[in-house]
N, C-alpha and C positions, 0 to 999 in steps of 0.2 A: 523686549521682543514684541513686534508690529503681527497684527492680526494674520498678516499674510505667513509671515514664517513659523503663527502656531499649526495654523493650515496645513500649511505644507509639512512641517516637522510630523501630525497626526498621520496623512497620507501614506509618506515615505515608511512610518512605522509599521500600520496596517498592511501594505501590501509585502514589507520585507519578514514581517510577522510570518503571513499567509501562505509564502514561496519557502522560506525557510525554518520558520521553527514549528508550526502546526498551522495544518489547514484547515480551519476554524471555518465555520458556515458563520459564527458573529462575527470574525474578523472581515470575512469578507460583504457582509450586509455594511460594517462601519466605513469599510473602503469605497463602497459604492455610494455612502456622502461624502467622505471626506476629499476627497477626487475630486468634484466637481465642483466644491466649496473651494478646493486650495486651486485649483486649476481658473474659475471663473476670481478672484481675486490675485494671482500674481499675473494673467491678464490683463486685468485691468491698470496693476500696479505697471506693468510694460507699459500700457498705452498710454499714462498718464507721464510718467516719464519721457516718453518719446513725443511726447503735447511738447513740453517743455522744454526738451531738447533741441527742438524745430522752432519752437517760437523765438529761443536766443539766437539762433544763429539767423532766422530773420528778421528780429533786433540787430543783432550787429551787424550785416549787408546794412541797412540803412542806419548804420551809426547814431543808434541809440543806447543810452546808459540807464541802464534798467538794475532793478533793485527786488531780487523775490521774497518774497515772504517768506522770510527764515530767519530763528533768531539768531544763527551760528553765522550767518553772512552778514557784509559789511554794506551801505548802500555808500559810492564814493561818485560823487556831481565832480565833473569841471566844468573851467569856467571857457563857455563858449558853447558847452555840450547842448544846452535846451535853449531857445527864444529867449531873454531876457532876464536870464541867471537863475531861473526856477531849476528846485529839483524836482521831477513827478516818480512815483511810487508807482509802478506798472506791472501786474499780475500777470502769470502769462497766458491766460484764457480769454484776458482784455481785444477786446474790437480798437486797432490803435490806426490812426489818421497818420501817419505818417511822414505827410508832406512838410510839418509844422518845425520840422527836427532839422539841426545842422549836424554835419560830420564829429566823430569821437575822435578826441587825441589820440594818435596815435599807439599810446600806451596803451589807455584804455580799451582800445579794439585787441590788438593781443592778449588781453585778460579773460575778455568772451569769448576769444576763437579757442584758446585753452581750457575755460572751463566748458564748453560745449563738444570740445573733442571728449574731453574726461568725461563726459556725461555717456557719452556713448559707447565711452569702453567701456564704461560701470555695466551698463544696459549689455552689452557685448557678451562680455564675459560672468556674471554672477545670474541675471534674470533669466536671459538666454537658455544658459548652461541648465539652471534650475528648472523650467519649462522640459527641458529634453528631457531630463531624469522624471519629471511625472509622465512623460507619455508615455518612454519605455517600461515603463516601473507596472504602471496601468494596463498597457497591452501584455506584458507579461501574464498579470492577477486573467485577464482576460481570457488569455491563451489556455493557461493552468486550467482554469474553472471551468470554459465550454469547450475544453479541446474532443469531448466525447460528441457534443452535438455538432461541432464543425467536422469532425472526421468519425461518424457512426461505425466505420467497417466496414459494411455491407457487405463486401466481397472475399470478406475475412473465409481464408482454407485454414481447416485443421487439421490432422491426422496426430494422435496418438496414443497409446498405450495409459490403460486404464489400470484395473488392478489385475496383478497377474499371478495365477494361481500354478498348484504345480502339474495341474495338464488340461487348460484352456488360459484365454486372455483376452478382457476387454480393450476394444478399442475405440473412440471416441471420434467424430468426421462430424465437420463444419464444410457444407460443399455447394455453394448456390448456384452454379451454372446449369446444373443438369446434366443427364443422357447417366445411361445405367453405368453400375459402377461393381467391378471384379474385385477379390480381392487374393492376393497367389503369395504363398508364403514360402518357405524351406529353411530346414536346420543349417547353422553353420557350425554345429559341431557340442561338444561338450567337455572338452576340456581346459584348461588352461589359457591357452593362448586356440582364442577364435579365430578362426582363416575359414574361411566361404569356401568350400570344397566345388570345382567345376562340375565336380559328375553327379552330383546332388540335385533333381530335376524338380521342377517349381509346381506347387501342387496351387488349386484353386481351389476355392471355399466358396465357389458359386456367383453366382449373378444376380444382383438384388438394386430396386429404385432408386434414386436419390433421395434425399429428407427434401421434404415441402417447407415452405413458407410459415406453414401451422411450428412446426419444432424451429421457427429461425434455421430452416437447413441442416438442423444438427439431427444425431444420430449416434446410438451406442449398438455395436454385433460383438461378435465375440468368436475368438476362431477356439474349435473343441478338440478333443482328442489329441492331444499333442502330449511331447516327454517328459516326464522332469528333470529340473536340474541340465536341461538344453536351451543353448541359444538360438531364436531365430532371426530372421529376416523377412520381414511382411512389406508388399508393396501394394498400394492401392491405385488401380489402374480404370478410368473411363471407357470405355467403347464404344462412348461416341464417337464415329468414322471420323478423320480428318485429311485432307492432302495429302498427308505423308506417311499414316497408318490407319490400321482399322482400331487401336488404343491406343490410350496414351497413360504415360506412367504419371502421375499426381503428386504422390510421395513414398516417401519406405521409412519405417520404423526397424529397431533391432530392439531385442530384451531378452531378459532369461527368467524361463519359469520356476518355480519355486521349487525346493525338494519337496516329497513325498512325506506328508503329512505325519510326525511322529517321527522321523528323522531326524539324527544331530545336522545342524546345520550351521552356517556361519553368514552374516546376515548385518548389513551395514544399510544407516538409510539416514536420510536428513529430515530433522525436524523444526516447526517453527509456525507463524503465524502473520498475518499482518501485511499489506502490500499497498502500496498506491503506485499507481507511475509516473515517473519522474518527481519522485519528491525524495530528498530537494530538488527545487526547481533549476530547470537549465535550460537555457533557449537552445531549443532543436526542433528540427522536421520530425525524428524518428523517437519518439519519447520510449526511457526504457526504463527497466527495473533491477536498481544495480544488486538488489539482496538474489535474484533471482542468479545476475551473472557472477556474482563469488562464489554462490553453489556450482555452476558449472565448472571452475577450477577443481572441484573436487569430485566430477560427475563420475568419471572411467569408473571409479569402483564403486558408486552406489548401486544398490540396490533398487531404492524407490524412497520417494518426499513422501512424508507423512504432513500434510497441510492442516496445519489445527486451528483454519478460521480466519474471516475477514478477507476473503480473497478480494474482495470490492470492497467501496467505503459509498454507499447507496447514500449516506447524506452530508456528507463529507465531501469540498467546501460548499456543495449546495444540492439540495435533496431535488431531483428535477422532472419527480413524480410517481406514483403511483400503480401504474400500469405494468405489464409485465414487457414491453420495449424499454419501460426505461429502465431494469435492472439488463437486459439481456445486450444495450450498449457498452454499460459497464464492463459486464465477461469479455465482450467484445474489444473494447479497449485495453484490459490486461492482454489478453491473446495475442491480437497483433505486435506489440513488443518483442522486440529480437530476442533477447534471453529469456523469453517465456518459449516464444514456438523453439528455441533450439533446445533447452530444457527437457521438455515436455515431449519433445519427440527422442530426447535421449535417455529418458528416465521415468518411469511410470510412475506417477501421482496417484494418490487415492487423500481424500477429502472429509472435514466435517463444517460444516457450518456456522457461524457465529453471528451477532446481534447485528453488524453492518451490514451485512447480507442482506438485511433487512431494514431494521431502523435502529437507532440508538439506545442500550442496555431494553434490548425487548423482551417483555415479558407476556405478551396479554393473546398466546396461543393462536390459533387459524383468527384470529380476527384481522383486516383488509392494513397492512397489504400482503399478508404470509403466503395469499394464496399465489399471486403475482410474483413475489419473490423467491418462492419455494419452483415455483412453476419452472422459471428462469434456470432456479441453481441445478435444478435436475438435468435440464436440458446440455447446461456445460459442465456439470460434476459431479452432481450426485450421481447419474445413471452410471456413468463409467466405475462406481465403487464397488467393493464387497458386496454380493446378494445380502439385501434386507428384508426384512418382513414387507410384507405388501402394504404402500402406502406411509412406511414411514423409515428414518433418513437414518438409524443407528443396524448397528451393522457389527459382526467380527470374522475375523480370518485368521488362519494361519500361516505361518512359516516355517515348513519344515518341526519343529517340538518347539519353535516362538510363537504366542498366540496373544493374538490385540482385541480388546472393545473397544470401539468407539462409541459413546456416549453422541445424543443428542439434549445439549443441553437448553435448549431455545424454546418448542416448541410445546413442552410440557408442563414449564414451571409455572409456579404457584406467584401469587405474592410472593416477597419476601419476609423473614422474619422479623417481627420488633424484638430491638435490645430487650431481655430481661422477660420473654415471652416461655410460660413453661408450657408443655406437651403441644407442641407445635405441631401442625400437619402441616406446615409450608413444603414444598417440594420441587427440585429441579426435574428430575429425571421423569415422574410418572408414577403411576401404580404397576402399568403391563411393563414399559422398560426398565423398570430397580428388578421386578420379578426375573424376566431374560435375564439380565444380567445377572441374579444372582446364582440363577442356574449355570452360567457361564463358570463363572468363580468356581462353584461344586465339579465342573467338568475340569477342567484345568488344572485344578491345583494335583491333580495326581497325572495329568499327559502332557503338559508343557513344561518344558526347562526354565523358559523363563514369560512372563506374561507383562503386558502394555497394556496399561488401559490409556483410553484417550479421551481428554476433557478439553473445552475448545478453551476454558474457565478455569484457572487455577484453583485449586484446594487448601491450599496453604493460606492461614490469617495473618501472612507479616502483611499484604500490604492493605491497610486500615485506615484510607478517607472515606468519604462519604459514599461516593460513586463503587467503589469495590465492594463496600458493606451491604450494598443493593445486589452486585451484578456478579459478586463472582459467590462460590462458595461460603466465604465465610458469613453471608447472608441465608445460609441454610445448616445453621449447626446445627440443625435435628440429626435430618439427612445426613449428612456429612459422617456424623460421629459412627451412626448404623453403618453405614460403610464400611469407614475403617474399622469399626469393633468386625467385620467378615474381615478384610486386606489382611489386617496384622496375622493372620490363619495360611496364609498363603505365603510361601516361601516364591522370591524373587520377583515379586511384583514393584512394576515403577511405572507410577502416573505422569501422562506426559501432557499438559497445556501452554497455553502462549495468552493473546489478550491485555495483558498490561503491559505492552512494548519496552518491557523494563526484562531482565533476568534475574531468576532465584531458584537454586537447588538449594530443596528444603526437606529435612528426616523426616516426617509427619511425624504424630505422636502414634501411630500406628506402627511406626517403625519402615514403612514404606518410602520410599523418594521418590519425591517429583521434581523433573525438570522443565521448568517454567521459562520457555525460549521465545523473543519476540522483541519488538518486530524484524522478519525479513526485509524489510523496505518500509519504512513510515517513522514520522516523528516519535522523538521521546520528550519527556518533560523534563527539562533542565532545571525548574524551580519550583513544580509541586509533583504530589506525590510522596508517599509513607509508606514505607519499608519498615517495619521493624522486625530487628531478626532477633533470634527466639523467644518466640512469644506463644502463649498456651503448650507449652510441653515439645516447641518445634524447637530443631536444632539446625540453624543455616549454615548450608556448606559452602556456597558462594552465592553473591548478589552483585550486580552490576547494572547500572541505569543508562552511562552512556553510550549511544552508539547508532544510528540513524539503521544501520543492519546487523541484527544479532541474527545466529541460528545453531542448532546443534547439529553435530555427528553423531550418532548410537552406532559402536560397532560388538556385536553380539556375536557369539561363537557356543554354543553347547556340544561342540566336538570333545571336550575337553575333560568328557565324565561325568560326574554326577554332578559337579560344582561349574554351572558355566562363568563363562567371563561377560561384564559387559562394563566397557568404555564410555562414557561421556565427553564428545569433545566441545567446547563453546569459541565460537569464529565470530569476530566481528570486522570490520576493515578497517575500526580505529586501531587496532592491534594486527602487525606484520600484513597491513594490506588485505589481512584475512585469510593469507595462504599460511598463516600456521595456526594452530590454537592460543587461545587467548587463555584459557584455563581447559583443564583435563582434569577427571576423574574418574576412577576404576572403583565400581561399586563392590561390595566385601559380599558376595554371594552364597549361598548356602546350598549346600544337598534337598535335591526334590524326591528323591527316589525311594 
């Protein structure tokens, strides 16, 4: 194998690496030599070829028998071919006089007009062909990498539904044109089957500015006083004057609020983590995110996405700065996507954050660029979530007698712990958020039926390489253990995280489950990565690693008495397309009351 075809063989591997099985920021640094190494030599090897090819056949026009420098060719003189029966030896790069030469036998000339045809089908079809495959191959990696700086947004509209409570509802607006903006809602009812009743008159929630350039035109309100356990219809309408009206309609969202806090309720919602768009890679104009559109086959009856992190990949395959424009293209980028804005305007999202968001397995607190990145994620997610304490990103709500924490796991940790380290203060969560939340714990365990904590970071020690031992819980077994010795106290609690784009429902030794769903959309590792199931006192219920889009169903009901039910379903599209479950599980629940 010739220098060229190591070349290009590295090239070809890097950028199919890069499109298809993980979008490495090293693979694509490697690609951006190996391109230009395998592209400036199978060039050359064209051109030198096509020297050659050119020079025989004007060799043969003036009937000369030429002999190249190979040892696999044959050099064959006749007699008549040269001045005075000499054979000369002639390279094809030689400065040749020409005139000195008589006509080739006949034969002879047929020999070179054949091997100079074949010369050029070789060149034709193998060099050729191979040249195409590195340009495409290369403007593809191209496309992938800077398709955020070639198409920023800018003009990106948002409208949707934030978290919704059971009598008000965030809504979330991306809107850079200007001129004031109304916003007019009405009930379509509460029962069963929703129909938009005509006599039903459209109320307004008043008149308020557009978002400035300062927030990237973004903006979270919130419409109050509304029912529970009712559907609406909200339309967000301009009144900037135009030709044809004095407003104009923008968009309209629908959702339904929550029951009445302490309620038996019945309560389904999707779970998961992890996004890029278009990976895998597909040459298109309109780059989308297929984890996002499997969930919309199952959209009518959700409730709301529980987003556990990584909504962006800020350095992923190449970190393109620091500033707070450059996380805020990223959002930018996800949003535009057809099955995000259909999504999202049909199903209310609430959010926690994870290390991409920022930078890779972060740990070292408000230090730069948290402040840029944090700045960003509020502006597209954080503000649309559950009220938080002032100034920082963790958060709980209710549903109806279901009640969630979500953990902020990024922002507070500590180092992590060394193997074999005793009385540790390492720490994910905090001093002031383990406190909340423990107080959370104490409130719940006697008014919720069933309770969700959410972790962006698995809990569970099956999976045990280097990088998990850092980034996820089992790098804080102090922490961790204090936990569960409270969990195991609390009847129907299940911890929900994503993050290792692998799947594992795992019994803790708490007796608690977590279901560890991921990725919606982004690479898996097909050849690293360590799972071991049960290990320290865990009992695995299922694990699964293949699948470019995993995500969960949680379908929850406390209608049911003191014992509720809840469902586990796991979708991937490697299984029935995704439109059935890949695996289901009905957790064995227990009396809260």
């Amino acid at each position: 194998m010739n220098i060229v075809n190591v070349a290009s063989a590295l090239h070809l591997l890097f950028s199919a690496s890069l499109l298809w099985v993980i979008p490495s920021q090293l693979l694509f640094l490697a690609d951006m030599v190996a391109f230009p190494v395998s592209l400036f030599l199978l060039v050359r090897e064209i051109a030198s070829k096509w020297s050659l090819a050119t020079a025989v056949e004007r060799l043969r026009r003036h009937s000369i028998e030429i002999c190249i420098d190979d040892p696999q060719s044959e050099c064959s003189s006749r007699e008549g071919s040269i001045s005075g029966g000499a054979t000369r030896r002639i390279k094809h790069h030689e400065h040749l006089d020409l005139s000195q030469y008589k006509p080739l036998p006949e034969k002879a000339a047929v020999l070179l007009t054949k091997a100079s045809r074949d010369g050029h089908k070789r060149l034709s079809l193998s060099n050729a062909l191979l040249l195409l495959v590195h340009l495409v191959l290369f403007a593809m990696v191209l496309d992938f990498v800077y398709r955020p700086l070639l198409a920023p947004g800018l003009d990106l509209f948002v409208f949707r539904p934030g978290h919704v409570s059971h009598d008000s509802a965030k809504l979330h607006i991306r809107y850079p044109d200007g001129g004031q903006l109304e916003l007019r809602y009405k009930e379509l009812g509460n029962g069963p089957d929703w129909t938009q009743a005509p006599n039903v008159p459209w109320e307004s929630a008043g008149v308020f500015e557009p978002p400035t350039n300062a927030t990237d035109f973004t903006m979270t309100t919130a419409l109050m006083n509304l029912r529970p356990s009712t559907k609406y219809i909200v339309g967000l309408h301009c009144r900037q004057p135009t030709l044809y009206a004095q407003t104009a309609l923008l968009g309209s969202v629908e959702f339904k609020t929550a029951p009445i806090p302490g309620h038996p309720a019945h309560l389904r919602f999707a779970t998961g983590s992890c996004i890029k768009p278009n990976f895998p890679y597909r040459p298109t104009l309109s780059p989308d995110i297929r984890g996002f559109a499997s969930i919309l086959d199952h959209s009518d009856d959700l409730d709301m996405v529980v987003f556990l992190g990584d909504f962006i990949y800020a350095d992923l395959p190449l970190y393109f700065g620091s500033s707070v424009e450059d996380y805020r293209r990223l959002y930018r980028q996800v949003y535009r996507t057809q099955s995000a804005r259909r999504l999202m305007r049909k199903v209310p999202m609430v959010h926690v954050y994870d290390d991409h968001e920022i930078m890779n397995n972060w740990h070292a607190g408000d230090a730069p660029p948290m402040g840029s990145a944090l700045a960003a994620y509020n502006e597209y997610n954080g503000l649309a979530n559950p009220p938080s304490p002032p100034n920082h990103a963790y958060y709980n709500f209710t549903y109806g007698d279901i009640a969630f924490y979500a953990w902020d796991t990024r922002r507070y940790r500590s180092h992590w712990e060394t193997e074999g380290s005793i009385g540790s203060r390492a720490t994910m969560l905090g001093k002031e958020q383990k406190a909340q939340f423990i107080q959370w714990l104490t409130t719940v365990n006697h008014t919720a039926a069933v309770k969700f904590v959410i972790s962006s970071v698995p809990l569970t020690s099956g999976w045990s390489n280097v990088d998990s031992s850092q980034d996820t819980w089992r790098g804080y077994p102090t922490e961790r253990a204090e936990i569960l010795e409270l969990t195991k106290y609390v009847p129907n609690l299940f911890f929900l995280s994503g993050d290792r784009h692998e799947m594992a429902a795992v019994e803790l030794p708490s007796g608690n489950i977590e279901f560890s769903t991921s990725p919606i959309s982004q690479f898996t590792f097909p050849l690293i990565g360590q799972f071991r199931p049960n290990v320290a006192g865990e009992t695995t219920l299922h694990h699964r690693r293949a699948g470019h889009v995993k995500y969960g169903i949680l379908d929850v009901d406390t209608r049911t008495g003191s014992v509720p039910r809840v469902t586990y379903s796991l979708f991937t599209t490697d299984v029935h397309q995704g439109k059935q479950p890949a695996w289901v599980y009905e957790a064995k629940c227990s009396s809260w009351r």
